[in-house]
Every structure is written in structure tokens, then in C-alpha cells.
NUMARLUM-594285 format. One line per field, with one value per residue (C-alpha): residue number from 1; x, z, y. Coordinates in pm, 1 decimal, padded with zeros to 6 digits. Example, Ala and Ser with C-alpha at 12.3 -4.5 7.8 and 13.67 -1.06 7.14 Angstrom:
// NUMARLUM-594285
pos 1:2
east 01230.0:01367.0
up 00780.0:00714.0
north -00450.0:-00106.0
END
This chain:
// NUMARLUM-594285
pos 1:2:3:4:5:6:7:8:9:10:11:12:13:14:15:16:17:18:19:20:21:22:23:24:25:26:27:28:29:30:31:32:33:34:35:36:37:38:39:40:41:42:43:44:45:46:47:48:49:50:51:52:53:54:55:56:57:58:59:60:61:62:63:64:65:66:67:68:69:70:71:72:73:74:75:76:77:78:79:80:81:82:83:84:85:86:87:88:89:90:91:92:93:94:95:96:97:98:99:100:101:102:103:104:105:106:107:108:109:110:111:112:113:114:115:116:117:118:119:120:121:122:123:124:125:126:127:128:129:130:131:132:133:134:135:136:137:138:139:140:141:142:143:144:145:146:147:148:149:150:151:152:153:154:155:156:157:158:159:160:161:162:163:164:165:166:167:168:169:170:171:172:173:174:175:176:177:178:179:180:181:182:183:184:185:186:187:188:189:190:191:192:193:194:195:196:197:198:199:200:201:202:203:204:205:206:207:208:209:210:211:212:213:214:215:216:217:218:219:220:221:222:223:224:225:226:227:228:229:230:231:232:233:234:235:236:237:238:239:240:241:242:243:244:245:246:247:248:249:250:251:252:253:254:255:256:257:258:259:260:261:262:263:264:265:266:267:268:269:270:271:272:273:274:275:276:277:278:279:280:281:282:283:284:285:286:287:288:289:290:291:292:293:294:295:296:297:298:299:300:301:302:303:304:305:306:307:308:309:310:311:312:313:314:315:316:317:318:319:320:321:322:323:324:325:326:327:328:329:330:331:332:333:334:335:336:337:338:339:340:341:342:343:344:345:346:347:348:349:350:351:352:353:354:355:356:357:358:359:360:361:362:363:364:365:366:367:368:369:370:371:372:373:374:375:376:377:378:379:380:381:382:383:384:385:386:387:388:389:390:391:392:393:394:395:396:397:398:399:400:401:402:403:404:405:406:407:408:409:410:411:412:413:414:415:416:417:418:419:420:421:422:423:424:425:426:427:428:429:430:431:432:433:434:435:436:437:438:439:440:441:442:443:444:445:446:447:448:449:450:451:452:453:454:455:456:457:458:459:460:461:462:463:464:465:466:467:468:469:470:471:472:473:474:475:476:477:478:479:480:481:482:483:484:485:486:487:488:489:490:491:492:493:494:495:496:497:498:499:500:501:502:503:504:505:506:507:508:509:510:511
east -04977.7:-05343.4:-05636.8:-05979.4:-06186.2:-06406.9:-06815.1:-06943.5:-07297.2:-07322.9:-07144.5:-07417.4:-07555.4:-07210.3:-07070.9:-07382.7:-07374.6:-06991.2:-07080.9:-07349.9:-07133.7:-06850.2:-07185.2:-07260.7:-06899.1:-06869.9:-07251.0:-07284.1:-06961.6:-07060.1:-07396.1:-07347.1:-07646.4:-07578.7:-07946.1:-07974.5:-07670.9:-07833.6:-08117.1:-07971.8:-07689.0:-08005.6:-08204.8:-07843.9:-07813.1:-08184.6:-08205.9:-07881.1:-07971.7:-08326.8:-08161.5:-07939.8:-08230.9:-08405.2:-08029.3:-08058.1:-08397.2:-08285.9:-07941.8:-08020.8:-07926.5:-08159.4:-07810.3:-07415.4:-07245.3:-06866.9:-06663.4:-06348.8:-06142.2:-06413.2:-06377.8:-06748.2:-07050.7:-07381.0:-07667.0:-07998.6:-07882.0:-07637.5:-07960.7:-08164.3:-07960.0:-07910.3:-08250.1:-08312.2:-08003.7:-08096.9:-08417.7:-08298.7:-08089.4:-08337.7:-08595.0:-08268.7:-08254.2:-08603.5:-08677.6:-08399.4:-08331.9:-08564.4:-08374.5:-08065.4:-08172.5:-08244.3:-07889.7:-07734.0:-07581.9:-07763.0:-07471.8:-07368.1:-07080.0:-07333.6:-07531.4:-07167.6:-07051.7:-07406.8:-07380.9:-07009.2:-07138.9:-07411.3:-07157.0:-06952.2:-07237.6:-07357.9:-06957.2:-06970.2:-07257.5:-07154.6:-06868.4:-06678.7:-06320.4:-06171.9:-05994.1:-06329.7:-06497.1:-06241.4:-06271.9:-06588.8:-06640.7:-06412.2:-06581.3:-06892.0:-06739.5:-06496.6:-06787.5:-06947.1:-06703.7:-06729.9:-07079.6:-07073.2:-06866.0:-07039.1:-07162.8:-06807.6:-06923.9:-07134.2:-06857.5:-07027.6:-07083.7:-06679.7:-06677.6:-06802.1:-06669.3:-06324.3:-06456.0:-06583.6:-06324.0:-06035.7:-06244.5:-06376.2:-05976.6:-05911.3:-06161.8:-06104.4:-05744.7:-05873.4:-06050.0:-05756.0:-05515.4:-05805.6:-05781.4:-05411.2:-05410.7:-05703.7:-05466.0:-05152.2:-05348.8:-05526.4:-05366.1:-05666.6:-05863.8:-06123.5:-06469.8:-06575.1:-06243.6:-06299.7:-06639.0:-06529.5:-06504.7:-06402.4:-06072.0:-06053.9:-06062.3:-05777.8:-05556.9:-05491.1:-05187.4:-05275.9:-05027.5:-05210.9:-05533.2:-05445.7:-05352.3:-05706.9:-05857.3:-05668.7:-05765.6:-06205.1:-06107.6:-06002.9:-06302.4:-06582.9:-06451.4:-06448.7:-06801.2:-06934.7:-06831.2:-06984.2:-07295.4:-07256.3:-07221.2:-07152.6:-06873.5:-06789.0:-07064.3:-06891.4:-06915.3:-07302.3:-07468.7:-07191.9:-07230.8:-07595.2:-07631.2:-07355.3:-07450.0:-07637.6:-08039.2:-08002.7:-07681.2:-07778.2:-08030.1:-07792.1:-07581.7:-07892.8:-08030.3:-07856.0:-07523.5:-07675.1:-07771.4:-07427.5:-07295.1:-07508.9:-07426.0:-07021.7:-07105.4:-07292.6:-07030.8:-06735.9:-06901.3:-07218.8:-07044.6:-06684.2:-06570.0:-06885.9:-06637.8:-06577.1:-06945.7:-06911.7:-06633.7:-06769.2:-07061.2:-06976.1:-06876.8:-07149.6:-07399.0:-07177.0:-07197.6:-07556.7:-07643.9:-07415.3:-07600.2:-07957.5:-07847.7:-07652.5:-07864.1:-08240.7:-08117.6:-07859.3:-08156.4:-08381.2:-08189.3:-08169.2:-08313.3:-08212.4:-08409.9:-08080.1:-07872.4:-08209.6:-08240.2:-07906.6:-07912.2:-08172.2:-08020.2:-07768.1:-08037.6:-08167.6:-07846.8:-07859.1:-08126.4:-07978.2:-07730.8:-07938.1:-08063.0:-07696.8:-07593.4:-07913.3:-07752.0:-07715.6:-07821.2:-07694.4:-07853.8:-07842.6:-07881.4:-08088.6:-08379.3:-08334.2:-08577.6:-08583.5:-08455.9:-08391.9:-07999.0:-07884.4:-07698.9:-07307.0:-07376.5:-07419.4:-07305.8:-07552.2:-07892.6:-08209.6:-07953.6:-08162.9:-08456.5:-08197.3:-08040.3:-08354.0:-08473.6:-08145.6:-08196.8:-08575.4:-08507.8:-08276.0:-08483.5:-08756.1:-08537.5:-08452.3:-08814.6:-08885.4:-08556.0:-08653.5:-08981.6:-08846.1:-08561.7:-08792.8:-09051.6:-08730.4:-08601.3:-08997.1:-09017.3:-08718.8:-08672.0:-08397.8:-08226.2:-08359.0:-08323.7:-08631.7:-08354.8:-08546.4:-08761.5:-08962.6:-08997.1:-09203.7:-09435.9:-09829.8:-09703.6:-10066.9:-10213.6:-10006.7:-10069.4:-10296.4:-10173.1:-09791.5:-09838.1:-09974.3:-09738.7:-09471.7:-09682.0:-09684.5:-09329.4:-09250.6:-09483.6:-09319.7:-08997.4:-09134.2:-09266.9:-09599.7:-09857.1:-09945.5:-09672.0:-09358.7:-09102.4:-09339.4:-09319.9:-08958.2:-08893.8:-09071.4:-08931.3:-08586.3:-08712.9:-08843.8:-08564.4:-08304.8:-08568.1:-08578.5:-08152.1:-08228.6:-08116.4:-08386.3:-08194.1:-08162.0:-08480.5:-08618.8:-08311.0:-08449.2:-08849.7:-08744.7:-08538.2:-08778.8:-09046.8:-08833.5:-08717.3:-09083.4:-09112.0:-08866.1:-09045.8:-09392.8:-09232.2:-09256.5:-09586.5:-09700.3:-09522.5:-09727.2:-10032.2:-10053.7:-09820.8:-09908.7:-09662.9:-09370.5:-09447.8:-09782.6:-09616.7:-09739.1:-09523.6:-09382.2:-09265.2:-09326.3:-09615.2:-09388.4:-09205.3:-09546.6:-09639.2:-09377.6:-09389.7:-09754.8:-09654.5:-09373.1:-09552.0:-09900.1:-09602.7:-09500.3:-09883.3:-09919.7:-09619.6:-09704.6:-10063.3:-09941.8:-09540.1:-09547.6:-09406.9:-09164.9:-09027.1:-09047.2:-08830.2:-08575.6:-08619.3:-08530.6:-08229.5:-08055.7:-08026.3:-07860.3:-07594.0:-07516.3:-07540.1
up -01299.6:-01400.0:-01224.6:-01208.3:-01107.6:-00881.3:-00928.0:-00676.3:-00688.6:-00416.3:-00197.4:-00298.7:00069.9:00227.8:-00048.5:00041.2:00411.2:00383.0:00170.3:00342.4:00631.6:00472.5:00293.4:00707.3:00799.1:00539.2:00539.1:00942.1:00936.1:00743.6:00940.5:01227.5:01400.0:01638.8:01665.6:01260.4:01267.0:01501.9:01293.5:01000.6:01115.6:01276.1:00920.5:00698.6:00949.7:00851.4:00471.6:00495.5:00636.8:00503.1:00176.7:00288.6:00313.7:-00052.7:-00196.1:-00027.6:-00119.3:-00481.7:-00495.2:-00317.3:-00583.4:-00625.8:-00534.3:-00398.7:-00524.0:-00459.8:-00497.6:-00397.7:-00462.0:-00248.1:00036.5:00046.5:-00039.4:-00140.0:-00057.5:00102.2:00419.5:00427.8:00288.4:00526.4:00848.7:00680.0:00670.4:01007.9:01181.4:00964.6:01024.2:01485.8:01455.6:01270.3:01495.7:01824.4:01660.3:01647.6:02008.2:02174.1:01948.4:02241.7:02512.6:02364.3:02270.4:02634.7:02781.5:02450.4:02330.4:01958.8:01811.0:01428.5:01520.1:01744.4:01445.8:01228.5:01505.2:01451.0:01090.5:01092.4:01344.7:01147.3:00799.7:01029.4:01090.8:00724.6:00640.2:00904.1:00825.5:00456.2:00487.8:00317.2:00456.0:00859.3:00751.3:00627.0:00963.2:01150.7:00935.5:01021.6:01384.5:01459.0:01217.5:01457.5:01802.2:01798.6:01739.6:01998.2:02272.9:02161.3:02229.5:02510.9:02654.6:02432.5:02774.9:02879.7:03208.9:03271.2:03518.6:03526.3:03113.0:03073.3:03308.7:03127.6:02776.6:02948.8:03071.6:02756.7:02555.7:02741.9:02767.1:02371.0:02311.2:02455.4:02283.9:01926.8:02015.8:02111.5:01780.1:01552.8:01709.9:01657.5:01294.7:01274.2:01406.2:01162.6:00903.2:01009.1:01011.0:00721.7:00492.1:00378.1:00582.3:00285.0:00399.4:00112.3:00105.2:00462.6:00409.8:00177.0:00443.9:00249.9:00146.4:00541.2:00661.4:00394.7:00358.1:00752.3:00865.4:01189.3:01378.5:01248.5:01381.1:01757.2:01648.3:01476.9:01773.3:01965.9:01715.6:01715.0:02088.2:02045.3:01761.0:01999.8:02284.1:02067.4:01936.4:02292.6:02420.8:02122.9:02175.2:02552.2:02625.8:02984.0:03091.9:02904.9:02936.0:03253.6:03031.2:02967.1:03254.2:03369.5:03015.4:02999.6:03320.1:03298.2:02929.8:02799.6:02749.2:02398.1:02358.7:02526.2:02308.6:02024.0:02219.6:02316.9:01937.0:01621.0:01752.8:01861.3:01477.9:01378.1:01641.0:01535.0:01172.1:01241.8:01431.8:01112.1:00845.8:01093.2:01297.3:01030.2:00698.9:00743.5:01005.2:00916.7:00929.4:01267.6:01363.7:01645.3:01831.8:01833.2:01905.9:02223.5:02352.6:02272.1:02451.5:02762.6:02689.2:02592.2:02970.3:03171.9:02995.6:02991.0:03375.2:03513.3:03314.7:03449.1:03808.0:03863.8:03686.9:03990.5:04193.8:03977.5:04137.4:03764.1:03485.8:03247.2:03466.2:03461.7:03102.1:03010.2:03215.0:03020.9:02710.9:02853.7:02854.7:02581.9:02385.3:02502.7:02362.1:02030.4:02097.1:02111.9:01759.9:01651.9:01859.2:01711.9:01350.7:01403.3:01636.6:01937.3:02071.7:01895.1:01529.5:01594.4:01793.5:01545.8:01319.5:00984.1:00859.4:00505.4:00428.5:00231.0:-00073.0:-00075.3:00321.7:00442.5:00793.2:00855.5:00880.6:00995.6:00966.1:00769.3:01046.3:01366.6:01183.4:01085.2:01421.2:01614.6:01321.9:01437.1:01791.5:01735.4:01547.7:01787.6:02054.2:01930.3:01848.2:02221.8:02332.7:02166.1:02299.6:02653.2:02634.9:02472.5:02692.5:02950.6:02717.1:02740.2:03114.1:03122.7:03145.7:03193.2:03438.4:03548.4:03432.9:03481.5:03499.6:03842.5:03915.5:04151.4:03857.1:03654.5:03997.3:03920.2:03534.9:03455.0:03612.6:03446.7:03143.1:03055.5:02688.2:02799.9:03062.5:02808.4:02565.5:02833.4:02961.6:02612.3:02595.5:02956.6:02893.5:02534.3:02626.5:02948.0:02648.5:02757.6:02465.0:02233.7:02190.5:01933.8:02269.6:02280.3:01939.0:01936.8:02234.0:02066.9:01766.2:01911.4:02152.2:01868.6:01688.3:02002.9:02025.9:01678.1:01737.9:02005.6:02314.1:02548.5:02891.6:02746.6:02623.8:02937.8:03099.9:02876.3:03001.9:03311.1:03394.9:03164.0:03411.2:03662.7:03466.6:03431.9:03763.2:03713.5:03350.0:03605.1:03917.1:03666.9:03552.7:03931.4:03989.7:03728.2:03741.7:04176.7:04346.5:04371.2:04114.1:04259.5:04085.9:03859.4:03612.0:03286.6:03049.6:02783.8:02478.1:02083.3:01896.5:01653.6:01958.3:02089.0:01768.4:01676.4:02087.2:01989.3:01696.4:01850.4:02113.9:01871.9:01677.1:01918.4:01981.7:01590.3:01544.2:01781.2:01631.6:01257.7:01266.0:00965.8:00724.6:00971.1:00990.3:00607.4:00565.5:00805.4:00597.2:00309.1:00400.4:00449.5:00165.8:-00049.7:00192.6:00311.2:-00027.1
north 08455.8:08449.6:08570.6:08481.8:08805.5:08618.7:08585.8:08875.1:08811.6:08593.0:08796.0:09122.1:09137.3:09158.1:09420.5:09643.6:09660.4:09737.4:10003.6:10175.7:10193.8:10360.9:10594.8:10644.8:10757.3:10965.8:11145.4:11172.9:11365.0:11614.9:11662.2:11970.3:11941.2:11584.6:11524.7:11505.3:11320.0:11090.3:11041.5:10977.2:10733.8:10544.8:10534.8:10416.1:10123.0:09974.2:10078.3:09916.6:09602.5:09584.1:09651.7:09338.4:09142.0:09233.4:09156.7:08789.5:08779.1:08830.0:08635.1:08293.8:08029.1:07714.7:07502.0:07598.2:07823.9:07873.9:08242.3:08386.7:08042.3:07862.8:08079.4:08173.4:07941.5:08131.8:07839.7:07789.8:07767.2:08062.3:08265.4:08196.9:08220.9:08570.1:08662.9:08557.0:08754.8:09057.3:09010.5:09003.1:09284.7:09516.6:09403.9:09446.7:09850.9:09919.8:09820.9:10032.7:10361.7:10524.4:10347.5:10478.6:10764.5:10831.7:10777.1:10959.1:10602.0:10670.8:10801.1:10738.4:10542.4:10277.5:10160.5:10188.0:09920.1:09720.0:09691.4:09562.6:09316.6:09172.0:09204.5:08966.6:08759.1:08698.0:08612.2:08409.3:08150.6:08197.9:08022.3:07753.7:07792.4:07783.9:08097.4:08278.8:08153.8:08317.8:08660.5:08658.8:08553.8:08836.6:09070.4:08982.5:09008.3:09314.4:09522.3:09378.2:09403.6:09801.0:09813.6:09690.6:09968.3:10229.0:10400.6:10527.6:10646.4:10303.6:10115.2:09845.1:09816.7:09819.2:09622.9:09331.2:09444.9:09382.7:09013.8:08927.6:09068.1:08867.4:08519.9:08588.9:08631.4:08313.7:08166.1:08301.8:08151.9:07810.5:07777.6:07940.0:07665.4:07397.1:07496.5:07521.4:07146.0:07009.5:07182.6:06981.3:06655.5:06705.2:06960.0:07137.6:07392.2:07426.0:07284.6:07095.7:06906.9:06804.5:06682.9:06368.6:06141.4:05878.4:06087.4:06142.1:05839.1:05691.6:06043.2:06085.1:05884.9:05682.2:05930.6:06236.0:06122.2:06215.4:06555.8:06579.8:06453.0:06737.0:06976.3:06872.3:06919.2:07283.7:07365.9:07231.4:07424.0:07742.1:07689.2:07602.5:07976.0:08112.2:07947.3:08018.5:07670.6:07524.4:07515.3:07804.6:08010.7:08178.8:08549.3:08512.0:08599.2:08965.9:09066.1:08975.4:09218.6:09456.8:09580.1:09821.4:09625.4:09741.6:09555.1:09247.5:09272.6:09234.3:09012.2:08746.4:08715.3:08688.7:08596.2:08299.8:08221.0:08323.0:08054.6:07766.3:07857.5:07813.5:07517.8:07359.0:07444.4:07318.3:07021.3:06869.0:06958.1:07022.5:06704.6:06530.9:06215.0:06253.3:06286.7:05942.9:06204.7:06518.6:06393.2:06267.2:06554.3:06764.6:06543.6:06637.7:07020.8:06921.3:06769.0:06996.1:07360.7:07202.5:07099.3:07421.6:07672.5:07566.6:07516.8:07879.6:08018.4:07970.2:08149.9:08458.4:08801.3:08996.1:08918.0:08989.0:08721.0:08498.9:08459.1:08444.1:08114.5:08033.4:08132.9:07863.2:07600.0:07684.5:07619.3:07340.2:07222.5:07299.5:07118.2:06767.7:06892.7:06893.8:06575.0:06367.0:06368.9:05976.8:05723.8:05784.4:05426.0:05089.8:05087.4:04766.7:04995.6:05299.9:05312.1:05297.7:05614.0:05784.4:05843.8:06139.0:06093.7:06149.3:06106.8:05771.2:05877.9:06115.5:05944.9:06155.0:06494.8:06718.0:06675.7:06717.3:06992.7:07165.5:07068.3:07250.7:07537.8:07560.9:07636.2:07875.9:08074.4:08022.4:08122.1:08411.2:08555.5:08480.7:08677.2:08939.8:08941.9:08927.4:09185.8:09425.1:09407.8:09490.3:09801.3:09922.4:09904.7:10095.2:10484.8:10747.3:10688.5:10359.8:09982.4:09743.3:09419.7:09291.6:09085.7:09307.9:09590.7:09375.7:09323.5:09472.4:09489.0:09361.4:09682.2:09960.0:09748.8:09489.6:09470.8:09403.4:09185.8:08958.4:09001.8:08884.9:08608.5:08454.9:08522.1:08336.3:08051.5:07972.6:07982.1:07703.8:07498.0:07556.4:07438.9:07568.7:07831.2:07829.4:07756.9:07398.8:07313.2:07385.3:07131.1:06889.1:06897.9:06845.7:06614.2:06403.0:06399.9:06295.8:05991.9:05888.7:05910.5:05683.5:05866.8:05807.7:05867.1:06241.8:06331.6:06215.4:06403.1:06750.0:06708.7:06664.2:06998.7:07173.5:07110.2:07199.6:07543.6:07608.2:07759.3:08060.0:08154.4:08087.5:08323.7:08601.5:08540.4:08558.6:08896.3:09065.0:08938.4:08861.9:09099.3:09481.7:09699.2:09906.3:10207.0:10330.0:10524.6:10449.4:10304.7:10537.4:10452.9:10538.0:10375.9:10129.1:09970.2:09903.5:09777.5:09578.9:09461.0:09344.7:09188.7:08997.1:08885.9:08766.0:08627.1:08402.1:08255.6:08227.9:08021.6:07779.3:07731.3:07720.3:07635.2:07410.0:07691.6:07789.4:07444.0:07381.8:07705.8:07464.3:07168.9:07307.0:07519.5:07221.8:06940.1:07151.6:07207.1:06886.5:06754.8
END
């Protein structure tokens, strides 16, 4: 038996982060003094994943590149979803070490748990296998449930680790029998292979076809909890409230890039053949989260359950990106459209994909914003997750209350901020696809989920503040706070490199 020691270049990143946090176990141990041992567990977890990011940086190949018997693909896409959810969950760290450091949640083993979530992450979007997706969607989400309930005493944190743990369980089940039924149809659960759709559509025997219908069935509905997707977003908004702000944090960013990644390699790449069935069902997950998340939003009195039904919206969103792959109308009103090579199916994908891709980064820079503006408002012994505690925000700080405004009015798609030009770009996309009814369907509800992004606008700058203690908090969260929220403006004035970084993650992949 003969074996090929694999090429483990691509894989650097991954290799690193799984060594610094074996480096953490071992050197926190060996540190008496807890405080020390909380700094230092704190400064592995970034060297190790801005470390990550240089490796990337360094490694990204100019076209694919398969390893570990085409298990993992190294390309532009998997590099740059990398970079973006290293680049959420150093930003996640640096807004709430004080937080946790306040309720004595900034342990060693916490950032041990956050680097093994974002080493699941990066396996995750890298790739090329259903068996390698499921190593690493559970590499990402049993940390996660852990976090969650990190605060031991915090009833109401284990409370939803224990809801998302069982419906995450039932999910990672739904999409492991998915697989195990695209396997029986198929034969293959290797990516690439499933991408010739030619070899699909002749290789499948007309009684197999059902139980690959079944099994699409199974993958979308796994992918749609991920994503938080109605009508399986039931865990977002308890977990959203009942965790930790620090972890929701986590929870609200770069999972979400992790998600859409998955939902690339299995959906646009992997059953790329199927496209005219999966589709189809996504513009119903599309419609009912764009629908359900803007309106339960309104009646939201917690900021934490308020924008996770706006994360649901949001998602939704991406999901017209995804959906807008092909026409969804008449081919005779489409317009004239270039087709990829090696893809005739897939006309206009690389500017829906990049589109979907766009938002979700955009998204997540206004998350981030918004739940660290939260984590700043918040002190010992207190969470600022109402409404009412962000009342008279604009007189304890001027500075802040901007920074959130931007953050509100982007995510409204209020011109001219990144949350407008992400709308559009989607938008524009769904009509070049042809599917008027829902791009009018998406303006629509945005205008209406305008007014709860507005309502908190109003409370800081026209009601009279609760309390007028000054906000305390160290100088580089109010930096990077600053910067996040500037960031936000700046993107929507000047997104063109943003959206070129998009652009060109993709054609290699769905080449």
C-alpha cells in the first residue's frame, strides 16, 4: 500500500491555529498567577489568528489547489472568506476582553474554545468534500455551544446553550443524512465530482433521482439553520439574548461567513446541476426570513432579540444573491448575460455570488458595529440589551451615538452607507435574474424594517438618557469602535475595492 504524504502548504493557516492552541494549553498551565494566565491566553488567541491571517496572506494560490486526497481545496475564495472570519473574530475578541474581563469569563480556556471555533470555520469554507464540511461545521459549533454556557452561574446563558445545542444536533443530523442520501444516489460525496453536471445528469438512474431530491431537501434545510434561516431560525433570537454579548458577538459575525461558505461549496459548486431545484426552495426561505424577520423585529423591546431578527432578514437577503445564479424569469426578458466556462448553467453567477458574498461581509462589519457599541454600554453587573438603555446615548456621548447611528442607518439601507450598497447590489442582481415580484417584495419590507433601525435612532438622540454615567471602557475598543463605525461610512462612499475583492474570489472556484 503506497502513500502519498499529502502537500501541507495549503492547509498552513489551519496547522498554525491548531498549534498555538495546544502552545496555549500547555503555557497557561504552567502560569500560577490567574490574572497572567489571563493575559497571556488572551494574547496566544490573536498572534494566533493574526498569524493565521499573514499565513493566508502568504499561501493563497493564483488557481485550486487540491490536498489530503481532495478533501481540502486551497483557492481564492476559501482565502478570502478566511481573512474575513479571522479578520470578525479578532475584531469579536478585541471588543469584549473588558466585558469579560468584568464578569471573570476571560479565562485561557475561552479564547482556547474561540480559536477551535474559527479553526472549524477556515476547514469549513475550505472544503472540497461533504465529509470535510461536516468536520468542520462541528469543529465550529461545539465550541460554540461551550461558550455560550461559559458563565456557569448565568441561568439564563445555559439556558440557551441547551436550546441551541439540541436544535444544532438536529440540524447537524439533517445535513449528515442529506449527505448520506446524495451519496446513495450519486456515489461520490467529493465536490468536484458532483459539480460535472453533465456526468450527473447521465450517471443518476431515473429511480435515484427522488432520493437526491430527498437528499437537496435535507442539505438546504441544514444550511438554512446555519444561516438562521426562517423557518429554522427558531434558536436565533434565545441565544442571541440569553448569551453572553461577547458570545453573540461571536455567534452574529463570522459564523455567518462560515454558513454562506458551506452553502457555496454544497449548493453553487457541488449540486450546481440541480441549481432549477434548490433554487426554488431558497426563494421560499428567501421571502419567508426577509418577511418574518423585518415584521417580529418591530415588536422587539431587546436590542439582542431585535437584531437577531434582523440578522434573519438580513440572511435573507443573501439568500436572493444565492437564488439569482440564473434567471429566475423568462430567458426571453433576461438579458444578455456572459456564461462561465465549464458552466453553462450558471449565467450571471460570479456577480450573484459575489453579490450574496458582499452582503455578508457587509453584514457582518455592521454587526459588529452594533453589538459592540452594546458590549461598551455595558458594565459589571449590568447588560445594555434594551431599548430604553440606549435612551439620551447622544448626551453621555456625542462620539458613540454617531457611531451607532451610522451603524442603524446602514444596516436600513439608508444612502450612502455600505448596508445601501449591499441591497443594491443584490437587488440588482435578483433583477438582472429576472425576479421582479421579489425585488419589489425586498424594497418593500426594507422600508418597512426601516422604522425599528429609525426607533433607535430616536431614543438616543430625542428621549432623555436613563442614567449619566459616563461610558467606560479602554482606549483601543474606542478606537477600533471609531474605526468600525468611520468604516462603515467609507465603504459606502468608495465600495468598489470591496466588491472587486468579491469578484475575484470567485471565477477560480467555479471554474
Amino acid at each position: 500500500m503506497n502513500f502519498a504524504i499529502p502537500n501541507f502548504l495549503p492547509a498552513a493557516a489551519e496547522i498554525f491555529v491548531a498549534v498555538m492552541v495546544l502552545l496555549s494549553l500547555l503555557l497557561t498551565t504552567f502560569v500560577r498567577d490567574r490574572q497572567s494566565a489571563r493575559a497571556l491566553g488572551y494574547g496566544l488567541a490573536q498572534i494566533s489568528l493574526l498569524g493565521a491571517c499573514v499565513i493566508v496572506v502568504l499561501v493563497m494560490p493564483n488557481q485550486a489547489v487540491l490536498t489530503f486526497s481532495d478533501l481540502f481545496i486551497a483557492d481564492s475564495l476559501a482565502g478570502f472568506m478566511k481573512l474575513m472570519i479571522l479578520f470578525a473574530v479578532i475584531v469579536s475578541l478585541l471588543y469584549g476582553r473588558d466585558y469579560l474581563a468584568v464578569r471573570k469569563m476571560d479565562r485561557p480556556e475561552f479564547f482556547m474554545l474561540v480559536q477551535l471555533m474559527a479553526l472549524g470555520m477556515m476547514v469549513l469554507v475550505s472544503a472540497n468534500h461533504m465529509l470535510t464540511i461536516y468536520i468542520g461545521l462541528e469543529m465550529m459549533s461545539l465550541p460554540l455551544y461551550a461558550l455560550i454556557a461559559f458563565d456557569r452561574d448565568n441561568a439564563r446563558a445555559t439556558e440557551a446553550a441547551m436550546k441551541y445545542f439540541v436544535l444544532g444536533s438536529l440540524a447537524s443530523g439533517m445535513l449528515l443524512y442529506g449527505m448520506s442520501m446524495v451519496y446513495g444516489a450519486t456515489g461520490t460525496m467529493d465536490l468536484s465530482a458532483l459539480m460535472n453536471a453533465s456526468s450527473l445528469g447521465i450517471a443518476i438512474a431515473p429511480e435515484s433521482r427522488v432520493v437526491l431530491a430527498f437528499g437537496l431537501v435535507f442539505l438546504v434545510c441544514g444550511i438554512a439553520f446555519k444561516l438562521g434561516i426562517a423557518p429554522f431560525h427558531m434558536w436565533v433570537p434565545d441565544v442571541y439574548q440569553g448569551a453572553p454579548t461577547a458570545v453573540t458577538l461571536l455567534i452574529a459575525g463570522a459564523p455567518k461567513l462560515a454558513a454562506l461558505g458551506m452553502a457555496l461549496r454544497l449548493l453553487a459548486f457541488g449540486m450546481a446541476d440541480l441549481m432549477v431545484h434548490w433554487q426554488n426552495m431558497l426563494i421560499v426561505l428567501a421571502v419567508a426570513s426577509i418577511v418574518l424577520g423585518n415584521l417580529a423585529a418591530i415588536a422587539q423591546t431587546n436590542i439582542k432579540r431585535m437584531l437577531a431578527y434582523s440578522g434573519i432578514s438580513h440572511m435573507g437577503f443573501v439568500l436572493l444573491g444565492l437564488l439569482s445564479a440564473t434567471w429566475i424569469g423568462s430567458e426571453e426578458a433576461a438579458p444578455t448575460a456572459f456564461v462561465l466556462p465549464g458552466v453553462s448553467s450558471l449565467p450571471l453567477a460570479v456577480n450573484a455570488y459575489s453579490a450574496a458574498l458582499f452582503y455578508a461581509v457587509a453584514y457582518v462589519v455592521m454587526t459588529l458595529a452594533a453589538f459592540g457599541t452594546i458590549v461598551l454600554l455595558s458594565r459589571s453587573g449590568f447588560e445594555a440589551d434594551t431599548l430604553d438603555d440606549f435612551k439620551g446615548l447622544n448626551r453621555r456621548s456625542r462620539w458613540f451615538a454617531g457611531m451607532m447611528m451610522f451603524t442603524m442607518l446602514s444596516m436600513a439601507g439608508i444612502p450612502f452607507f455600505v448596508g445601501f450598497i449591499a441591497k443594491l447590489a443584490v437587488l440588482q442582481a435578483v433583477v438582472q435574474a429576472g425576479g421582479y415580484w421579489l425585488a419589489l417584495l425586498a424594497v418593500v419590507m426594507s422600508v418597512i424594517g426601516a422604522f425599528y433601525y429609525l426607533r433607535v435612532v430616536k431614543l438616543m438622540y430625542f428621549d432623555a438618557p436613563q442614567s449619566e454615567e459616563q461610558l467606560v471602557s479602554s482606549p483601543d475598543v474606542r478606537f477600533l469602535l471609531s474605526v468600525n463605525g468611520i468604516g462603515i461610512a467609507v465603504l459606502g462612499l468608495a465600495p468598489q475595492w470591496l466588491l472587486e475583492m468579491c469578484l475575484q474570489a470567485l471565477p477560480v472556484s467555479l471554474s
